[in-house]
C-alpha positions as CSV (number, residue, x, y, z in Angstrom):
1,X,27.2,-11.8,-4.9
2,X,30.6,-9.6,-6.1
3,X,28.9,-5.8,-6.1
4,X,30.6,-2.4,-7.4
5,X,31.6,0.1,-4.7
6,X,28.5,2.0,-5.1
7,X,26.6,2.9,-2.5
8,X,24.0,5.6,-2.7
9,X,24.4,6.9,1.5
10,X,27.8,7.1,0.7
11,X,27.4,9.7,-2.8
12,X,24.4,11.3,-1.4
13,X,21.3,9.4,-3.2
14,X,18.3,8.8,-1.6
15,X,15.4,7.7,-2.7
16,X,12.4,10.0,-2.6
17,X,8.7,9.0,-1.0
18,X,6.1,8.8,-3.2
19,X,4.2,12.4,-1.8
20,X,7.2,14.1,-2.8
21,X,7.2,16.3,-6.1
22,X,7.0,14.2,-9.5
23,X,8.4,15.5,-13.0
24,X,6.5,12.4,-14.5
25,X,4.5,8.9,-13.9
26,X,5.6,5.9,-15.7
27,X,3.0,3.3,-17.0
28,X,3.1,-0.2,-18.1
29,X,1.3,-1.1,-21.2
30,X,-0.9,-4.3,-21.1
31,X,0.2,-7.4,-23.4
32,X,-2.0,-10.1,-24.3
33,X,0.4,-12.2,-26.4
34,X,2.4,-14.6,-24.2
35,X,0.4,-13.5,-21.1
36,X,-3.4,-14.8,-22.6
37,X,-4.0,-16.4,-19.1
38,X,-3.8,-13.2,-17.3
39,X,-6.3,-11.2,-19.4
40,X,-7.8,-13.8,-21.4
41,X,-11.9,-12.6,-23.2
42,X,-10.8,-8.9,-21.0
43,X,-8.2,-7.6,-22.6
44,X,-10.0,-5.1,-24.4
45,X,-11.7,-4.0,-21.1
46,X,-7.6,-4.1,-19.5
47,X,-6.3,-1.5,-23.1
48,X,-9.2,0.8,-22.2
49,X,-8.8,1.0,-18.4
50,X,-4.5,1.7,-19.1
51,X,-5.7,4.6,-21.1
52,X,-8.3,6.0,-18.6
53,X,-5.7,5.8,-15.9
54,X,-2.9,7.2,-18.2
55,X,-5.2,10.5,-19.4
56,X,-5.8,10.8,-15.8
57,X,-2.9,10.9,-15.0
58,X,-1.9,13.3,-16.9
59,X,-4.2,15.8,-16.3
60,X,-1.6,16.1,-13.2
61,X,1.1,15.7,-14.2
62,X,3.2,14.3,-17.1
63,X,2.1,10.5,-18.4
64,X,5.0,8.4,-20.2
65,X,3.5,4.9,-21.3
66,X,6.4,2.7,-21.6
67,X,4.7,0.1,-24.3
68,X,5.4,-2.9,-25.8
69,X,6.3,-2.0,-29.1
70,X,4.2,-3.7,-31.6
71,X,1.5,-2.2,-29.2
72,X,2.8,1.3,-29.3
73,X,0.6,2.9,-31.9
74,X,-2.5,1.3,-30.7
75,X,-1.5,2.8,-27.0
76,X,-1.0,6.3,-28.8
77,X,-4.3,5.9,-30.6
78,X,-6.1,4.9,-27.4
79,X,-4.3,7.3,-24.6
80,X,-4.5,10.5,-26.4
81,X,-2.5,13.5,-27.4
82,X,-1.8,14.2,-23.7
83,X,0.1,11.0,-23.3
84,X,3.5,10.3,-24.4
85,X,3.8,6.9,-25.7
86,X,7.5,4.7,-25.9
87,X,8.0,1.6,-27.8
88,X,10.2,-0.5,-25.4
89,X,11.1,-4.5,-25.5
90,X,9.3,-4.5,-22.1
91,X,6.7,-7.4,-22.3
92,X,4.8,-6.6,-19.4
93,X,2.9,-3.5,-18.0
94,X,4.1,-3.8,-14.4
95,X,6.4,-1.2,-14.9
96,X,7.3,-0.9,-11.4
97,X,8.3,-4.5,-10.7
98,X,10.7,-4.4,-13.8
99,X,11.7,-0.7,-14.3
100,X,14.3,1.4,-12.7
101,X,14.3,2.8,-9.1
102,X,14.8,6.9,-9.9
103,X,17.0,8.1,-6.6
104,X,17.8,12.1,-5.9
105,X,20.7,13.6,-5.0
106,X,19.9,17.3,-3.5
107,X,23.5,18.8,-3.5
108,X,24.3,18.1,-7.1
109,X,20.9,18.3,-8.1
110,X,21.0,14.9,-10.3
111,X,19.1,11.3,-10.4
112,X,20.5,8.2,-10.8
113,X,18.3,5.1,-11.8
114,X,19.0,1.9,-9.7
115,X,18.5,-1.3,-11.3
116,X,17.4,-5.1,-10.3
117,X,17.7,-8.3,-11.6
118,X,14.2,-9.2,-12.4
119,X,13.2,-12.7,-12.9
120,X,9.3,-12.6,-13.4
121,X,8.0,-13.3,-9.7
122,X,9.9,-16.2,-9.1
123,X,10.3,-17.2,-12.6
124,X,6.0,-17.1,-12.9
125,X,5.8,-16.2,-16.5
126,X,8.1,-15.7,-19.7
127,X,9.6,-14.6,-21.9
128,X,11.0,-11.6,-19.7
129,X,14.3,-10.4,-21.5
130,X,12.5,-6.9,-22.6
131,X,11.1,-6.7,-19.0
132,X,14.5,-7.7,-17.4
133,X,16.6,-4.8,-19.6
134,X,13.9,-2.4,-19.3
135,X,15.4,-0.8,-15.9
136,X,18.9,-0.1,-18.5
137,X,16.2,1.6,-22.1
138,X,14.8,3.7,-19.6
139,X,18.6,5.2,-18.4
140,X,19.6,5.1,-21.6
141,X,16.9,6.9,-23.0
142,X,16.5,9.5,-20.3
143,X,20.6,10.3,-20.1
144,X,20.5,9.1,-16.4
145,X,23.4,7.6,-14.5
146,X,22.5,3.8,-13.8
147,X,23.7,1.3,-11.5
148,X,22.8,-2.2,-11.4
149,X,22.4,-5.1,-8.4
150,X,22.6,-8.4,-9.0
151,X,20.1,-9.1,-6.1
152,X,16.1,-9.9,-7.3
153,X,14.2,-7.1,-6.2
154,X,10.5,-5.7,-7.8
155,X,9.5,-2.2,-6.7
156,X,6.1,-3.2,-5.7
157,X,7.9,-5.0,-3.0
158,X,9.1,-2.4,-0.9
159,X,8.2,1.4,0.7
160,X,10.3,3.8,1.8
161,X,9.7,7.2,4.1
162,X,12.2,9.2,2.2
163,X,13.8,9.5,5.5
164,X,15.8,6.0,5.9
165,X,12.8,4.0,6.5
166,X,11.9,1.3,4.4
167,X,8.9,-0.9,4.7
168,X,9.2,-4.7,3.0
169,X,7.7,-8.5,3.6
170,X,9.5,-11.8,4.4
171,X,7.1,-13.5,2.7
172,X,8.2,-11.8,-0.7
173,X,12.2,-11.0,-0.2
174,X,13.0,-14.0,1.7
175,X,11.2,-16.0,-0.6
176,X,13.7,-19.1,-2.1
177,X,12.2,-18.2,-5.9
178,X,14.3,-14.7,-5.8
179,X,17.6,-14.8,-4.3
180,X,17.9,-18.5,-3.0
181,X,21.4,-18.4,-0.7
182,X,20.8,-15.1,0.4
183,X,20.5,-14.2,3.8
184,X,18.4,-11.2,5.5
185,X,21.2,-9.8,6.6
186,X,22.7,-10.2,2.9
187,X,19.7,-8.5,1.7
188,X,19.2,-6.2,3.9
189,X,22.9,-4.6,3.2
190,X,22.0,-4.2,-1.0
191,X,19.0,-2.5,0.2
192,X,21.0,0.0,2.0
193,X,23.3,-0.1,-0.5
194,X,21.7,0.2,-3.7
195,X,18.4,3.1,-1.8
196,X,19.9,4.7,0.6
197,X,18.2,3.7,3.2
198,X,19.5,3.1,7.0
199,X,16.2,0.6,8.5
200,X,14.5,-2.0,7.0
201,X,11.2,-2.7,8.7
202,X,9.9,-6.2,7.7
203,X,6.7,-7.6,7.8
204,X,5.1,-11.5,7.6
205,X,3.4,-10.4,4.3
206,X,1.0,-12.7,2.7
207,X,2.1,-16.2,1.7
208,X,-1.3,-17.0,0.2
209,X,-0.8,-14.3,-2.5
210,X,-0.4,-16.0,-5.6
211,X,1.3,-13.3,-7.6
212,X,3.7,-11.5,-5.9
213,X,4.1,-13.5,-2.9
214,X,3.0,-10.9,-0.9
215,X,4.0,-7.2,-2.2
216,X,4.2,-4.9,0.3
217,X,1.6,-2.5,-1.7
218,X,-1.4,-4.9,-1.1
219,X,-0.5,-4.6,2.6
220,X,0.9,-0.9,4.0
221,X,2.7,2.2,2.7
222,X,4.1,5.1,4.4
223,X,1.9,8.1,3.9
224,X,4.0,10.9,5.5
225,X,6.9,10.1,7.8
226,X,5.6,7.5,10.9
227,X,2.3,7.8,9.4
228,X,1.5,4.4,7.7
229,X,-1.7,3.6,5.5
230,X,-2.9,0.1,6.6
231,X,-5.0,-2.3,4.1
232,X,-7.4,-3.3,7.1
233,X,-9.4,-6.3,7.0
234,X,-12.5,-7.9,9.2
235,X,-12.5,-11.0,11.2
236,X,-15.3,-12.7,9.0
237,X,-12.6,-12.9,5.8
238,X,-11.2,-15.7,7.8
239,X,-7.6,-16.7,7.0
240,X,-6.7,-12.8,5.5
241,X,-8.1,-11.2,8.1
242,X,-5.5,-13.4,10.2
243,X,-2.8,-12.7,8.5
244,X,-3.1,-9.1,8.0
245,X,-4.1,-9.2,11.7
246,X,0.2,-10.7,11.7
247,X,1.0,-7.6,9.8
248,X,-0.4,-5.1,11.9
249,X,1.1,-6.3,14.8
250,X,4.3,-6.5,13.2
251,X,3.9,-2.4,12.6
252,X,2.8,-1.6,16.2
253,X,5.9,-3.3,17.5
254,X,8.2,-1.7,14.9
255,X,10.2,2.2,15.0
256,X,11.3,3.9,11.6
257,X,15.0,4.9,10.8
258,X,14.5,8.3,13.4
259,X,12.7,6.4,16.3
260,X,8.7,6.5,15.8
261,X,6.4,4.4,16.5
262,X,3.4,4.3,13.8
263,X,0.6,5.6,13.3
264,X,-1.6,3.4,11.4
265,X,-4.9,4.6,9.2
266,X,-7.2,1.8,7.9
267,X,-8.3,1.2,4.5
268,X,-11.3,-0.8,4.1
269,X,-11.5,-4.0,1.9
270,X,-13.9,-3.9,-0.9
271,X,-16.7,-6.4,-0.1
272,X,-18.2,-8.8,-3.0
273,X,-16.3,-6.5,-5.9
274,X,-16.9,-7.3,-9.4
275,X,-16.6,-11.2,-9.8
276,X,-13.9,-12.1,-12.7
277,X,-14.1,-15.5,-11.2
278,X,-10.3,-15.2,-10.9
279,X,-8.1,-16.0,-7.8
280,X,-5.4,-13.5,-8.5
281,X,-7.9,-10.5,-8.6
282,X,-6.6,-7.6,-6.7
283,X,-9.6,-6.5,-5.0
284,X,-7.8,-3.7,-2.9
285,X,-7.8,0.1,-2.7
286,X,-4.1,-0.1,-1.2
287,X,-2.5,-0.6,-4.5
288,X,-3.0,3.2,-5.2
289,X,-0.3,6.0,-6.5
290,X,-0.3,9.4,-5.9
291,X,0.9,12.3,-8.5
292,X,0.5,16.0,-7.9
293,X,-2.6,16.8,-6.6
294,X,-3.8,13.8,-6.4
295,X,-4.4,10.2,-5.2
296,X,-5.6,7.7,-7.7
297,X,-7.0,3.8,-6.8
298,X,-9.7,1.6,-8.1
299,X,-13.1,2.2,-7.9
300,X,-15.1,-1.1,-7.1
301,X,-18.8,0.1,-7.4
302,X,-19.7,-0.9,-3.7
303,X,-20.2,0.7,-0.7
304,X,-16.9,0.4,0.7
305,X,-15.6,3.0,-2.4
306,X,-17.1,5.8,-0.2
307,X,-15.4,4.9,2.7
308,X,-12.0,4.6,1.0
309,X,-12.6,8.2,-0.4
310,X,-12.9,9.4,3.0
311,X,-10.0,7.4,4.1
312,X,-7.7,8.8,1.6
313,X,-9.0,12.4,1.8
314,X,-7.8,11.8,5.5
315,X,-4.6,10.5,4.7
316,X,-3.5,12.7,2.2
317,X,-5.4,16.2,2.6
318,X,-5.7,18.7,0.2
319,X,-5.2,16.1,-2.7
320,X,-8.1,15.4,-5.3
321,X,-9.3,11.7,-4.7
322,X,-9.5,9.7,-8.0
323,X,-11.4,6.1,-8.0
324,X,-11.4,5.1,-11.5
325,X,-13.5,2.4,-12.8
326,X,-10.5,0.4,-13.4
327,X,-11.4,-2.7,-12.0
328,X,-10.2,-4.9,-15.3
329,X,-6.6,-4.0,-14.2
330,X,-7.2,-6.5,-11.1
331,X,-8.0,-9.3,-13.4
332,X,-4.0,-9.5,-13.5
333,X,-3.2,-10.1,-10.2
334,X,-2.3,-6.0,-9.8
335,X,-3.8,-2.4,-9.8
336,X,-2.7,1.0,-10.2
337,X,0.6,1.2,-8.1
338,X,2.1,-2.5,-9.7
339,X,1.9,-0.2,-13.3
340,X,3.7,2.5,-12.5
341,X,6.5,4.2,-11.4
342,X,7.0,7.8,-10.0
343,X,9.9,10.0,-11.6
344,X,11.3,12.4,-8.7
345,X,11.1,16.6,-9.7
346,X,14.6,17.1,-8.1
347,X,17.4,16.4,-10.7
348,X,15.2,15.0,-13.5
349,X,16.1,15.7,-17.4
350,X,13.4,14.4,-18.8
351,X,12.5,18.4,-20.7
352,X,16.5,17.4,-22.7
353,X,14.8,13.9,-23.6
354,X,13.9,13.1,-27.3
355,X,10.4,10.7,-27.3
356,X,10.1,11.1,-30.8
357,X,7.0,13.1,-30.2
């Protein structure tokens, strides 16, 4: 576990929370070769929902599609002039598991990109190479300083507050499929380390959840400092309801890096959504991103989409609300947040980088 002498507190790197100002959204591009059994007879339903939510999002701010790149013509063709389209190795479209981590500093006014080791979920699926060197293309390409961890870590996996706080799941990061002979107290050092953080808050997670393990982004994320959007649950969906009923307790009991307790905002869970006949489906509106402006999730075409609405216009106010009907995505075990990956405003260079557009 031999690290460099980086460490992001120590240069003045942080990274930013996700209602902070964005120069860009990154987005995964869906592949069907190699990956048949997550999108199987749907994958033509999964191209055309990527596009929707890439020409959405950039009618907020600036989309870069990160795209397999046999694929990338047919992503260009099907996202749209307002969309900038980059053929990559990357072999999967969740971007944020695999990509780089973009941190801020304020007094030189630069990024860095952080980087993991990345081994598919616990080794889940291959071939990974392109997704595992996808964190370095992306540095490369953009002319940003890049420092790498040896430690398994996906982005979906963890929250922070922008202020020290970050939000993660035992159930995921002490997993034995991602850094077997790790400690938490190991861990918990590279997270410092490598975000610039100064807490780690951990939750139980989900156990049950067959992709990730039990991201944190199907559970809770920070929504303004000691504010905490909560992915709530009713007693009659049995053992979930249980063990989200684990997580919340976990967050009552907890303080963030400065001292606060939480305050905790329930989404609802979609009842009876659209029926894949899948057991990875992500039928959640917690798996969300925001961009400026704007909050965009799934729309599930029940009643429950209302109430999330409402829930988000509460959470983050003044924003547009976006439910797409996106639902296809979920067929893969992930939504809207697994797919992307903010790029901070403060420091970026991405107006000095050549796309070949």
């Amino acid at each position: 576990m031999l690290q460099s002498d980086f460490d992001c507190l120590r240069e003045g790197y942080r990274m930013p929370a996700e209602w902070e100002p964005m120069a860009a959204t990154w987005l995964g591009w869906p592949v069907h070769k190699n990956r048949e059994e997550l999108w199987g007879e749907h994958y033509e339903a999964v191209r055309a929902a990527f596009a929707l939510v890439a020409r959405t999002i950039a009618r907020y701010q600036r989309c870069i599609v990160a795209a397999h790149a046999p694929l990338a013509a047919e992503a260009r063709e099907l996202c749209g002039p307002s969309v900038t389209v980059l053929p990559l190795a990357v072999e999967d479209n969740w971007l944020r598991d695999c990509g780089p981590i973009v941190l801020v500093n304020e007094t030189t006014n630069s990024q860095l990109m952080a980087g993991f080791r990345f081994n598919a979920w616990g080794e889940k699926y291959s071939p990974y190479d392109g997704c595992a060197r996808l964190a370095e293309d992306l540095a490369t390409i953009t002319q940003t300083r890049f420092e790498r961890s040896s430690m398994v870590l996906e982005g979906g996996s963890f929250y922070v507050d922008g202020q020290g706080s970050l939000l993660t799941t035992e159930s995921c990061l002490l997993n034995p499929n991602r850094n077997p002979g790790w400690t938490r107290s190991e861990i918990e050092v590279e997270l410092k380390r490598m975000l610039g953080v100064t807490k780690i808050i951990w939750l139980p997670g989900n156990p049950a959840e067959v992709e990730t393990n039990g991201h944190i982004d199907g559970i809770a994320s920070f929504i303004a400092p000691g504010k905490i959007l909560f992915n709530g649950a009713s007693p009659d969906m049995g053992e979930f309801y249980r063990t989200m009923q684990e997580n919340r307790r976990a967050l009552e009991l907890a303080t963030d890096a400065r001292g606060r307790h939480f305050e905790l905002l329930d989404l609802p869970v979609p009842k009876n959504p659209y029926n894949y006949d899948c057991e990875r489906f992500c039928d959640t509106y917690a798996n969300y991103i925001l961009v400026n402006g704007a909050v965009i999730s799934t729309a599930f075409d029940v009643k429950e989409d209302d109430e999330a609405r409402a829930i988000f216009a509460k959470a983050f106010p003044g924003r547009t609300i976006e439910l797409l009907p996106v639902t296809a995505i979920s067929i893969g075990g992930g939504a809207l947040h697994c797919s992307t990956q903010q790029h901070p405003m403060l420091g970026n260079r991405l107006q000095l980088c050549n796309f070949g557009e």
